[in-house]
N, C-alpha and C positions, 0 to 999 in steps of 0.2 A: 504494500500500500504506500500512494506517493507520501511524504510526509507535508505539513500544512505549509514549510517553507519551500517546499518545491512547487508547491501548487499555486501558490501566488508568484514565482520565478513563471511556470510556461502561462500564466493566465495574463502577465504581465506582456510576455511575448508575444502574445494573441492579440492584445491592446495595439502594441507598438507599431504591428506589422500592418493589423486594420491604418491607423495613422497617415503611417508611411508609403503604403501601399508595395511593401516589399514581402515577399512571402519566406516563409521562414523555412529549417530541414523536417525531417519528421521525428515527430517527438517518437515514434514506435522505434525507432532508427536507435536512437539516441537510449531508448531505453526498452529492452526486447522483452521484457519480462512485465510491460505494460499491460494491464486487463480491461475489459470495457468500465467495468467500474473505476479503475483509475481514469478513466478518459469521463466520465460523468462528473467525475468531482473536481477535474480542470473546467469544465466547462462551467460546472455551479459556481464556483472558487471567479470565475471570468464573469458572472452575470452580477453577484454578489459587487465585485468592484464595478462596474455599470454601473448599478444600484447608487453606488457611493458616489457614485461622480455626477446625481442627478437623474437619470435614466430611469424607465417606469415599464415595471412589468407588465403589456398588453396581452399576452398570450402564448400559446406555444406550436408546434409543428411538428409534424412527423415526417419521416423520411423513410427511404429505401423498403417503402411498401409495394416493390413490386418482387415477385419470385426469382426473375432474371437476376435485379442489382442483390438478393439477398445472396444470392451462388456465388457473384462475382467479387461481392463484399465479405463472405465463407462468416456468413451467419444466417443467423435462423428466424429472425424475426426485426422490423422496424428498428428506427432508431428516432431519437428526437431530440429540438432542441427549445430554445427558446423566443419569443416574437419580446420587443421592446419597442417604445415609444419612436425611440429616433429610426427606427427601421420602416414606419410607415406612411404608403404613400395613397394618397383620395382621389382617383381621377374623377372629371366632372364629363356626365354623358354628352358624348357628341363632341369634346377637344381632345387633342392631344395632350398626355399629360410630361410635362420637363421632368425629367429626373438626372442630377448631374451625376457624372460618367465618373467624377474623380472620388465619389465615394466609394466605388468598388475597386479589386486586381483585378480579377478574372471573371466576370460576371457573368451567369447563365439563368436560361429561363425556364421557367416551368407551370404547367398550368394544373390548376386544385381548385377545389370546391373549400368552401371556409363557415365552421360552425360558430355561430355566434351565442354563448350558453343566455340563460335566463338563471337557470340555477346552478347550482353546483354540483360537482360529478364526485365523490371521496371516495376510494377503493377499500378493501379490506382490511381493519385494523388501525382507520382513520374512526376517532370519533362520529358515527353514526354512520359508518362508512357499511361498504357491503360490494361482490361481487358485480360490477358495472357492466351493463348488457347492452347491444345496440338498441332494445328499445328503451332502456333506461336514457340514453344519449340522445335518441329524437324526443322524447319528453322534457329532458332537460335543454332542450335547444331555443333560443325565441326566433333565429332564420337562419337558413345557409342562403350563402353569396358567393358569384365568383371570386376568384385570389388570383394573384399571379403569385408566386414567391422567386426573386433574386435569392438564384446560392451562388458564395464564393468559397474563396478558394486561399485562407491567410496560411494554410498551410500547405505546401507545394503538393500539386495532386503526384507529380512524378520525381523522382529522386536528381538533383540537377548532377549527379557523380554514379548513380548507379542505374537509373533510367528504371528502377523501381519502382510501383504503384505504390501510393499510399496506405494503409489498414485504417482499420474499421474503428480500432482506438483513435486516430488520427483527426476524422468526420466530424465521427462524439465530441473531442474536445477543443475541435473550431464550431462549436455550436449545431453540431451537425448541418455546417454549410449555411445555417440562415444568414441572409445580409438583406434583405427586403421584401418588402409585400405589397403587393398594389390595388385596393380595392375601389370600391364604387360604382358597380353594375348594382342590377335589379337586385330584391329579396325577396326570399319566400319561406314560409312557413316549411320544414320538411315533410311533416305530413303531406303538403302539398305535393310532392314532385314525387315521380318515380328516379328518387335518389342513383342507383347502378346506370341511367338510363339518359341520365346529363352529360353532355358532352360539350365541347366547343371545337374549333377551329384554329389554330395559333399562326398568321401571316407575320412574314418579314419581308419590310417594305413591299409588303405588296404581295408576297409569293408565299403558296401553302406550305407552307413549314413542317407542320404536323398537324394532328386528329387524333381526339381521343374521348374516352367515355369511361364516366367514372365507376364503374366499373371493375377498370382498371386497379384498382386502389381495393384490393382483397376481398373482391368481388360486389362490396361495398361502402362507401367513407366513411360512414360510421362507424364502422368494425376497427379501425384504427383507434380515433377518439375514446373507447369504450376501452382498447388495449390499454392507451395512452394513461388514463385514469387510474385503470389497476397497478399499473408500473410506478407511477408517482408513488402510491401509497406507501410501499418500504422506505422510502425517504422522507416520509410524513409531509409530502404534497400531495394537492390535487388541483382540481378545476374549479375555478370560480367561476360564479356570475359576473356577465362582461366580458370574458375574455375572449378572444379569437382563437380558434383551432381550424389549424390548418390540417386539411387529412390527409395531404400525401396527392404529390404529381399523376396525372392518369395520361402526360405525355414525358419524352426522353425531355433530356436538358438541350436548349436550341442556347449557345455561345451567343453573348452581346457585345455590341462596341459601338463608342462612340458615332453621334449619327442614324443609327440603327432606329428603326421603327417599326412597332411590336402591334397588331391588334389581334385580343384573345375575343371570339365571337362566339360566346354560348347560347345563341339562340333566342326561347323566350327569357332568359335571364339577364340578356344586354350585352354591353361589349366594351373591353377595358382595351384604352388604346395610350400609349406611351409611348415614350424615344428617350435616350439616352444625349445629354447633352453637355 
């Protein structure tokens, strides 16, 4: 287990690199006998200092809910991280939304469905907690709405001396990749929608980029949320009301850059349209 002053050392690195926009070697690298729980408590140890510098927990995200990235990740299930205040971004229907380019290194796109709670979700062994079900997660929801989530990349995805991928401790303790979120299409009750059955369109500049349907996202977004809640619980979190939960990409990562202009088109639920500037 990392001890408390190493954990504020790489969460400190994490900081720097976001800053600077220099990406750093890999902490798995550096220490091979890293666990995913050691990569959770850099990452907490990194939200914890946010916290301190002003920053406000809005919600959280899940990641690598597809079967493909969990193989190529050599795990067995999700990961997640956490959504903050400075990471979000409002487009307004029918403009382009600015979002400047120098806040990110490497920045990729991805399109998600986003639960918005009403109440609070508390897993097993939380004060009045209990086993978290998808239909516990659409009771507790007040809407889902489209999301785009920006991931980056403050820890180098490939090794700049060995041309090695990164690990899965690695993800975990760059936030699992969050760097932003872009909301402001339609909402809707989820009762309302056939949730697996939402989809959108993702263009750049103009050209179909990808397609996907949520689905996608372990057969349905919910089913993340509901995971996400029970996981919390061992670390005496959970979900609150208010918060944003991201459920997981239902297309691959489409690479951004400067200039670049993004419109995600989900149908009856609107269309979130952005560039990088």
């Amino acid at each position: 287990m990392f001890s408390d002053e190493l954990l504020n050392q790489l969460a400190q690195e994490l900081d720097t690199s976001e800053k600077t926009r220099q990406q750093i070697e890999h902490f798995s690298k550096r220490f091979p006998d890293m666990t995913v729980a050691d990569g959770y408590r850099v990452a907490r140890t990194w939200v914890r200092q946010q916290i301190a510098a002003g920053r406000k927990v809005i919600g959280h995200k899940i990641g690598l809910t597809s079967r493909a990235m969990q193989i190529s990740s050599q795990i067995d299930e999700p990961d997640y991280g956490t959504l903050l205040d400075s990471m979000l971004y409002t487009a307004t229907p029918g403009e382009v939304l600015d979002i400047p380019a120098d806040r990110f290194i490497a920045p990729r796109v991805e399109v998600e469905l986003a639960f918005v709670l009403k109440a609070p979700l508390r897993g097993p062994g939380l004060e009045g907690g209990k086993q978290i079900t998808l239909d516990d997660v659409l009771a507790a929801t007040d809407y889902v709405t489209p999301a785009i989530e920006i991931i980056d990349s403050r820890i180098e995805q490939f090794d700049r001396h060995t041309k090695a991928m990164r690990k899965v401790f690695d993800t975990i303790s760059d936030n699992a990749a969050n760097a932003g979120i872009v909301i402001g299409a339609d909402r809707a009750a989820p009762q309302a929608l056939d949730l697996p059955w939402c989809g959108a369109i993702l263009r750049l500049n103009g050209a179909v980029e990808e397609t996907g349907l949520a689905a996608g996202v372990q057969g349905h977004p919910a089913i993340g949320v509901a995971w996400l809640a029970n996981k919390l619980a061992p670390w005496g979190e959970s979900l609150e009301a208010g918060q944003i939960v991201l459920a997981g990409s239902f297309t691959r990562p489409v690479p951004a850059k400067p200039r670049d202009v993004f419109e995600a088109d989900y149908g009856p639920l609107g269309t979130l349209r952005f560039r990088l500037v």
